[in-house]
N, C-alpha and C positions, 0 to 999 in steps of 0.2 A: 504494500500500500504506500503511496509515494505521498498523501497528507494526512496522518491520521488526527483527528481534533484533539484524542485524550492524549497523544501525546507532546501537544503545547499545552504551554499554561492557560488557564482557565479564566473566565471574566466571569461565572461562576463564583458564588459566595461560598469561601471554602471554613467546613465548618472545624476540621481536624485535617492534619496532615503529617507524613513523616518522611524518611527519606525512600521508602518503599512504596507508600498509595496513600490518597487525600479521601476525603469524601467531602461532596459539595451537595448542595441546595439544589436542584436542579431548577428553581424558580416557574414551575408550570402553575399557572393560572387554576385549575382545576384543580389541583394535587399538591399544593402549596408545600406542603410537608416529606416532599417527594426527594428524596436523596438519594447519591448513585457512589460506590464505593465503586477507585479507578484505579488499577496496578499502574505505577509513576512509567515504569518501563514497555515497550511495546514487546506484549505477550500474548497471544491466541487464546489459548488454552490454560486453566486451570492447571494441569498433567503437562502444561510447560516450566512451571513453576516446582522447583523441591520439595520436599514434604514440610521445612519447616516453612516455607514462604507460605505456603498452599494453609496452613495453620492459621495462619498471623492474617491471610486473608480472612477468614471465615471468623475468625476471631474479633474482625473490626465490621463486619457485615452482623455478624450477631450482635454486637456491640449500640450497634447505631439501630436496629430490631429493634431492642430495648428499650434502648433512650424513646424510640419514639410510640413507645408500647407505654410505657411509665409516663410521660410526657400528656398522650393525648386518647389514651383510651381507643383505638380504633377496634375497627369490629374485625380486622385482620390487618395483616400486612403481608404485601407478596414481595416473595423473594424473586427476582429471574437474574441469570447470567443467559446472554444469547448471542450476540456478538456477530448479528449477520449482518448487519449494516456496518455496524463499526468492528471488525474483528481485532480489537483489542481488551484484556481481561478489565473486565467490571461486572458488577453486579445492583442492579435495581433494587432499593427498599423504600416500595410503596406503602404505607398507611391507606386502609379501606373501611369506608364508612359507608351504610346503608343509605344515605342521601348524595354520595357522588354520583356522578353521571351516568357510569357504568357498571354501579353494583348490580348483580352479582359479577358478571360479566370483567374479564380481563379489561383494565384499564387501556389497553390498544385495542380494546375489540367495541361493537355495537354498543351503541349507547342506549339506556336502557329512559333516559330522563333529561330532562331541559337542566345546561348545568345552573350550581348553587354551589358557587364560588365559596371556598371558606376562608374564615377570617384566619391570617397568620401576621400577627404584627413584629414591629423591630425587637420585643418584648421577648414573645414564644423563640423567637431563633436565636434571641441570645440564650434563652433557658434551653434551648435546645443545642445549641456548639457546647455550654456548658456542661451538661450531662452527656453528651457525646466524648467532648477529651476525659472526663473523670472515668467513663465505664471501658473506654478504650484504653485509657491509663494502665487503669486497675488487671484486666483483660491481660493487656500484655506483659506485665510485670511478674504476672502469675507464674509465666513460663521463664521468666529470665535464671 
């Protein structure tokens, strides 16, 4: 791939980062609370990464789950890695609530409902980077 986006820098509100993978805001209108956890390096594949890299991913993708499990109460949150657009390693953590657009329905799929924009102010995303670095801290510390 001759320009991949995740592998420049971000204009993306990045809410944690290290010298391995960041996780940003992804700022969608709909899904306000939408975050995408992005390997810093261009890698395909999950099973391109070692086992301990491959850990320390899944480790800050569960991490930021939580954060926004504890945070906002959603009625799910879906996880996806897919990477056919962008085939570089990331992974989607959506927060889903029965009054989004598209509940039940995959958030890339048919809309089920006229959207109903949710409130996400400068407020929640700072409580939200905040509980992000502390659980991702904590998270990987564990293993040091």
């Amino acid at each position: 791939m001759t320009q991949c986006p995740l592998c420049e820098p971000t204009s993306l509100p990045v809410l944690w980062q290290d010298q391995d993978c960041r996780v940003v805001l992804t700022q969608d209108q709909d899904y306000p609370a939408y975050c995408r956890v992005e390997w810093l390096a261009h890698v395909k594949e999950m099973t391109d990464l070692p086992p301990l890299s491959r850990a320390k991913m899944m480790k800050v993708v569960f991490s930021v789950e939580t954060a926004l499990r504890e945070l906002l109460q959603p009625e799910k949150v879906n996880l996806a890695s897919l990477g056919n657009m962008t085939p570089h390693l990331h992974w989607h953590v959506v927060p889903r609530f029965k009054e989004d657009k598209h509940f039940p329905n995959s958030h890339w799929g048919e809309t089920t409902r006229a959207a109903q924009p949710q409130a996400f102010t400068q407020a929640l995303q700072r409580q939200l980077t905040e509980k992000v670095n502390r659980l991702i801290t904590c998270a990987l510390a564990a293993t040091a």
